[in-house]
C-alpha positions as CSV (number, residue, x, y, z in Angstrom):
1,X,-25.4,-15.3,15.0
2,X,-26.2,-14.6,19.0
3,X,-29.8,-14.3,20.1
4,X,-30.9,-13.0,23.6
5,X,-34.0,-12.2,25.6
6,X,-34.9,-8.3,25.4
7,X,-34.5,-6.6,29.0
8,X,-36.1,-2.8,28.6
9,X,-36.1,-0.5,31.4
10,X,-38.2,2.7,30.5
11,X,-37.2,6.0,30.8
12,X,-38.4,8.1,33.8
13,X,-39.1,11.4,31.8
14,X,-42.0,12.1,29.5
15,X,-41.7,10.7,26.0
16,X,-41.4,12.4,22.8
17,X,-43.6,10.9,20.8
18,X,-42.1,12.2,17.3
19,X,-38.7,13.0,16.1
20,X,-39.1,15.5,12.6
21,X,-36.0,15.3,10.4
22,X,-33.7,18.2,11.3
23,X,-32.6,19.4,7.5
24,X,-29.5,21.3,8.9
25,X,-26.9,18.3,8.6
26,X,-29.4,14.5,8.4
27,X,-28.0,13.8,4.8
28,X,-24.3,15.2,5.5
29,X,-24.0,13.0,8.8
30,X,-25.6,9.7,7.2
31,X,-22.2,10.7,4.4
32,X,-19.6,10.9,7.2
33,X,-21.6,7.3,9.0
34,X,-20.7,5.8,5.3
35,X,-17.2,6.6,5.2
36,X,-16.4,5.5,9.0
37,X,-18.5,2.2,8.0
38,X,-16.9,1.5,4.8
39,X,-13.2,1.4,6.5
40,X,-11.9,-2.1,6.2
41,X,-15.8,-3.0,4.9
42,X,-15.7,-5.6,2.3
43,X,-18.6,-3.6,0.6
44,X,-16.4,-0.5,1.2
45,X,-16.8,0.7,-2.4
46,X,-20.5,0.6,-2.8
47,X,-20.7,1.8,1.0
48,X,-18.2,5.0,0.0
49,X,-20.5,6.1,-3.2
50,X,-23.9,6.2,-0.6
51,X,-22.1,8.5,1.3
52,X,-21.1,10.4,-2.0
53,X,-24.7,10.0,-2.5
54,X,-25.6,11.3,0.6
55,X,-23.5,14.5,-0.3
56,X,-25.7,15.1,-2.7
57,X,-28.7,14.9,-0.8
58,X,-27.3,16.9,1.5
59,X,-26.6,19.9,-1.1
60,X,-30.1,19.2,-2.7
61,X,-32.0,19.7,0.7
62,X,-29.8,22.7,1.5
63,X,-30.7,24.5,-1.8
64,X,-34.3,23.4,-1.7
65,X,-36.6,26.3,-0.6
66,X,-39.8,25.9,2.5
67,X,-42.4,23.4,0.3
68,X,-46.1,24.0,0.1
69,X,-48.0,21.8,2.9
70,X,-51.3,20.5,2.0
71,X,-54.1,22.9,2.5
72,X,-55.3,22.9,6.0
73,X,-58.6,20.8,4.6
74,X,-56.4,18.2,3.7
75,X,-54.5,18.2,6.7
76,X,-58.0,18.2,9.1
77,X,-59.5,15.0,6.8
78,X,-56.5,13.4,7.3
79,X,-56.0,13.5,10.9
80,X,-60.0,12.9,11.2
81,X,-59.9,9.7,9.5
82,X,-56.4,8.4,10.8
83,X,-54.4,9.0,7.7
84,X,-51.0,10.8,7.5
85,X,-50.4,14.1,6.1
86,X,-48.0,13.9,3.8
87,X,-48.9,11.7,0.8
88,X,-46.2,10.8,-1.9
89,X,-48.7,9.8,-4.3
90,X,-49.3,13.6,-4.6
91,X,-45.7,14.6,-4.5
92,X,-44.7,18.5,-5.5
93,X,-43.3,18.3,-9.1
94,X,-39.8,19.6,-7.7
95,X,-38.4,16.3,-7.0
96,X,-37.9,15.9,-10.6
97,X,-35.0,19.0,-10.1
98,X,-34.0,17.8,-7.0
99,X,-33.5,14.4,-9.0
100,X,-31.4,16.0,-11.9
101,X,-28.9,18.4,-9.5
102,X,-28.5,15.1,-7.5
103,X,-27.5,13.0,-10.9
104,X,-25.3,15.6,-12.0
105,X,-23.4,15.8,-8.7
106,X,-23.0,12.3,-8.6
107,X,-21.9,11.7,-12.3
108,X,-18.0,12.2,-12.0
109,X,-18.1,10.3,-8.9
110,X,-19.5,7.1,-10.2
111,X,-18.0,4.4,-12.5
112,X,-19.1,3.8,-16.0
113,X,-22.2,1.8,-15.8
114,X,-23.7,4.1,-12.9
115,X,-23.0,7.0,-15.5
116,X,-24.9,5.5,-18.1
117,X,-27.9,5.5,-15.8
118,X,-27.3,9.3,-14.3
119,X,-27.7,10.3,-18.1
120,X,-30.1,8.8,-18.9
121,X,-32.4,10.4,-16.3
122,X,-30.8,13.9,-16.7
123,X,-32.4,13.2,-20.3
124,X,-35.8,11.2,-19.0
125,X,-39.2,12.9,-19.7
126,X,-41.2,13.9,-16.9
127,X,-43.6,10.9,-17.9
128,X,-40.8,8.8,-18.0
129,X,-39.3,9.5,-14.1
130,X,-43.2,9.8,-12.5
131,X,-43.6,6.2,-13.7
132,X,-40.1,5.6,-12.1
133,X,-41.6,7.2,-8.6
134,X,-44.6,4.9,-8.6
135,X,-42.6,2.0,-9.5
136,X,-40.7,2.4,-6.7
137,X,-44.0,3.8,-3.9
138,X,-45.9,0.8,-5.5
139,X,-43.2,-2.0,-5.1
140,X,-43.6,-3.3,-8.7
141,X,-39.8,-4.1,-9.7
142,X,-39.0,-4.4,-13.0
143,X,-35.0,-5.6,-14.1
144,X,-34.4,-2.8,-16.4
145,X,-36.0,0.1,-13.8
146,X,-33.7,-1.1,-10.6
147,X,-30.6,0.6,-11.5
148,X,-32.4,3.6,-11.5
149,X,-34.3,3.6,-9.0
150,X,-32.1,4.2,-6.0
151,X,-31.8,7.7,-7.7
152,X,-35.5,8.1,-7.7
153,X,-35.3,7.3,-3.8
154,X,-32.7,9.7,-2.9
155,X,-34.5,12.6,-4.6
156,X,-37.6,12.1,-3.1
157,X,-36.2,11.5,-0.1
158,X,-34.9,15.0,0.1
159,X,-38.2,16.3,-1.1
160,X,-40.1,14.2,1.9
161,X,-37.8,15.0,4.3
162,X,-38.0,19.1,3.9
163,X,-41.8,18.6,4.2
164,X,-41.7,16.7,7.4
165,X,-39.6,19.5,8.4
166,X,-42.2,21.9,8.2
167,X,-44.9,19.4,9.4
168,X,-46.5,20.4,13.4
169,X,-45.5,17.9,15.7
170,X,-48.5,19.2,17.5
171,X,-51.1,17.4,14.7
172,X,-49.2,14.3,14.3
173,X,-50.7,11.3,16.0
174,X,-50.1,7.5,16.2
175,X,-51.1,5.7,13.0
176,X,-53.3,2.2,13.7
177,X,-50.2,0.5,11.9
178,X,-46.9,0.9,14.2
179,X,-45.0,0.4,11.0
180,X,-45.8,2.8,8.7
181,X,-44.9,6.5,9.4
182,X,-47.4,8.7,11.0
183,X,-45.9,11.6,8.8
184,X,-46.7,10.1,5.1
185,X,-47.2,6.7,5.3
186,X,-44.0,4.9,4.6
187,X,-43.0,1.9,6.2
188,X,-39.7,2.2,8.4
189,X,-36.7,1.0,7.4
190,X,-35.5,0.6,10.8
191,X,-35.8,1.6,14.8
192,X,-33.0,3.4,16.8
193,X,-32.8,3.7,20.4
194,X,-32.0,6.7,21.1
195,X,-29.7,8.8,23.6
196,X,-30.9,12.6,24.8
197,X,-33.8,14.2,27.3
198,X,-36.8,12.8,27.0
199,X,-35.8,10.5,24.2
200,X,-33.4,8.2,26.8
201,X,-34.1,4.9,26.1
202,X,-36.5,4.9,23.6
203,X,-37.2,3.2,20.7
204,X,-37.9,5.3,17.4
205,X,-38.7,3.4,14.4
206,X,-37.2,5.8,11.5
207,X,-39.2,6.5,8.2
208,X,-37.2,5.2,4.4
209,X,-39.1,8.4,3.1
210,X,-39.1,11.1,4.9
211,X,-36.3,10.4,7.7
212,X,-39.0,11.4,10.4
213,X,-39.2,8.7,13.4
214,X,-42.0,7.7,15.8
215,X,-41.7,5.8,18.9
216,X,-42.8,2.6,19.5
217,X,-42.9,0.8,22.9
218,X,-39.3,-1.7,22.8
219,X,-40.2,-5.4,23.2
220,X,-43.3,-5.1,20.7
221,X,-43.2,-6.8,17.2
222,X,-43.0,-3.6,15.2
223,X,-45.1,-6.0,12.7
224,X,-48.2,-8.0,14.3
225,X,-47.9,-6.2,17.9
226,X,-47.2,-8.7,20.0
227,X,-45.4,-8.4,23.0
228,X,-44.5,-12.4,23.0
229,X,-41.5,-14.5,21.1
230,X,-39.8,-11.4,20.6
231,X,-35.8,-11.8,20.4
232,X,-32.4,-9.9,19.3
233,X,-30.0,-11.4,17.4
234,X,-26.6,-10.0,16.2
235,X,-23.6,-11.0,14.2
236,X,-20.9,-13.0,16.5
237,X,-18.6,-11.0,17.4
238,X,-20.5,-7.8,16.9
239,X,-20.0,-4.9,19.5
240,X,-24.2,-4.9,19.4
241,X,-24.8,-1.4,17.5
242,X,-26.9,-3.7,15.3
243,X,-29.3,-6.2,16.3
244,X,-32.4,-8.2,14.5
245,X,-35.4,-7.9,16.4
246,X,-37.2,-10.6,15.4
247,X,-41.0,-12.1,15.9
248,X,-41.7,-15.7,16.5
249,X,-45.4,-14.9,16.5
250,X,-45.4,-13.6,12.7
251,X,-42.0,-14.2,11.9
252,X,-40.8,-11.0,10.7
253,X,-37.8,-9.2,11.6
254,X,-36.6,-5.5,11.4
255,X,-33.2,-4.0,12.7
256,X,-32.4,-2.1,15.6
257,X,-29.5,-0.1,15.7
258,X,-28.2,1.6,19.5
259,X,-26.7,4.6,20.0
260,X,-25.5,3.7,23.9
261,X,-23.3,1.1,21.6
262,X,-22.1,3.4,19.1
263,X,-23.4,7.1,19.5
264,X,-23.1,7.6,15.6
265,X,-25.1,5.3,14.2
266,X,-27.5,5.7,11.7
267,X,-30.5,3.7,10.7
268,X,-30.3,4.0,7.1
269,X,-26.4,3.5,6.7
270,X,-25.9,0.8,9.5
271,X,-28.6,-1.1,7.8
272,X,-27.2,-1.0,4.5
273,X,-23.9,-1.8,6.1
274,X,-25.3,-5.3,7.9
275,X,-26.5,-7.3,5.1
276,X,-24.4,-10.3,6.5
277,X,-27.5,-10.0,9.6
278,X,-30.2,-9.7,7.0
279,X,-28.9,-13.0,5.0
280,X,-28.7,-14.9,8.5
281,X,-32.0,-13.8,10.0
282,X,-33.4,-15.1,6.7
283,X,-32.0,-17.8,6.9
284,X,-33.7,-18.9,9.8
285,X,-37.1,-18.2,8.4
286,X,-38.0,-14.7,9.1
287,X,-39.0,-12.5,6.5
288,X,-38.1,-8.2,7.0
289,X,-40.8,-6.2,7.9
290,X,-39.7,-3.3,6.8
């Protein structure tokens, strides 16, 4: 692993402060990152059925009609107390379907085992699969419910990210917490820096939920803030698409991925695909933020 100093040099143009999903071709893309990354990938198997997976996002978001926003109410308490808009603890009850026509998409695509677990929530009660979704919002991991889960994320995932579509960039403001997403409260899985007007430069931390992404000034600990002991490491070897940015002052760490590396990266995929970085970064003591 090769660490170095962080040298940023801001862009001169006005920055966008929030980057909505676009629903036209996220899912599809993050697919086509999969395949490229599984190529010669020791995890090429597993990295080939997330893009599958991400196929099947893809088609799910495609078919899913415009979502009900909350009520403008809602969405004026929120932004008067600092909260975000979107909250999945009251999600639309159409993630269940979204849930179903992913599992029976994926079903001839999977082996045996993953099978068994695409039945058995094509056959799950609603009861049975909310539980599942605040298992997996509220972080309380059971053995028996982690197959499954990964399936709950990738349906509400499409759900989230069609109503961050709709969402005004306008209302959207900067959340106390740099880490959690300004849109509904997830905590980013990642940051990109990003190539385009207005976005040159920058760093945009991207949501696990809802694929929306807000920027956050580089060289900050995404974590406790600080501006101090703040380092990038990367795999030897690496061509640098995929760093650690890590904090000596809380010692956390998230990834950061570059497009002026590799213009198609993606957060979610590239992350997945770097777990070698995530086992060295622990290693030395720092724990992922994200």
């Amino acid at each position: 692993m090769q660490s170095q100093p962080i040298d940023f040099h801001p862009p001169s143009e006005p920055t966008a402060s929030f980057l909505l999903p676009v629903t036209s071709g996220l899912f599809a893309e993050r697919a086509q990152r999969f395949a490229a990354l599984a190529e010669s990938h020791s995890l090429g198997d597993w990295l080939r059925f997330l893009g599958h997976l991400s196929s099947a996002q893809q088609a799910a978001l495609t078919a899913l009609p415009p979502l009900a926003l909350p009520d403008a109410a809602s969405l004026a308490q929120a932004r008067t107390h600092g909260m975000p808009p979107l909250d999945p603890a009251q999600r639309p009850p159409v993630w269940r379907d979204v849930l179903h026509r992913i599992a029976s998409d994926l079903r001839l695509l999977s082996p045996a085992e993953t099978r068994i677990v695409l039945d058995g929530l094509l056959v799950a009660s609603d009861d049975c699969l909310e539980a599942l979704a605040d298992t997996l919002l509220h972080g309380e991991l059971s053995a028996d419910k982690i197959p499954s889960l990964p399936f709950v994320a990738a349906a509400l995932q499409v759900v989230y990210t069609r109503l961050a579509s709709q969402l005004d960039v306008a209302q959207l403001q900067n959340l106390d917490a740099h880490s959690v997403c300004p849109c509904c409260g997830s905590p980013a899985v990642a940051s990109v820096v990003r190539l385009g007007s207005a976005i040159n430069n920058l760093r945009y931390l991207h949501c696990s939920l809802c694929n929306s992404e807000w920027n956050v000034p580089r060289a900050v600990c995404t974590a406790c803030d600080t501006d101090k002991s703040v380092a990038l490491h990367e795999l030897a070897g690496s061509k640098g698409s995929v760093r650690a940015e890590t904090c000596d002052s809380c010692h956390s760490y998230l990834k950061i991925v570059y497009q002026d590396k590799d213009p198609q990266v993606d957060p979610i995929a590239d992350d997945l695909a770097s777990l070698a970085l995530d086992m060295l970064v622990d290693e030395a003591g720092y724990e992922r933020a994200g």
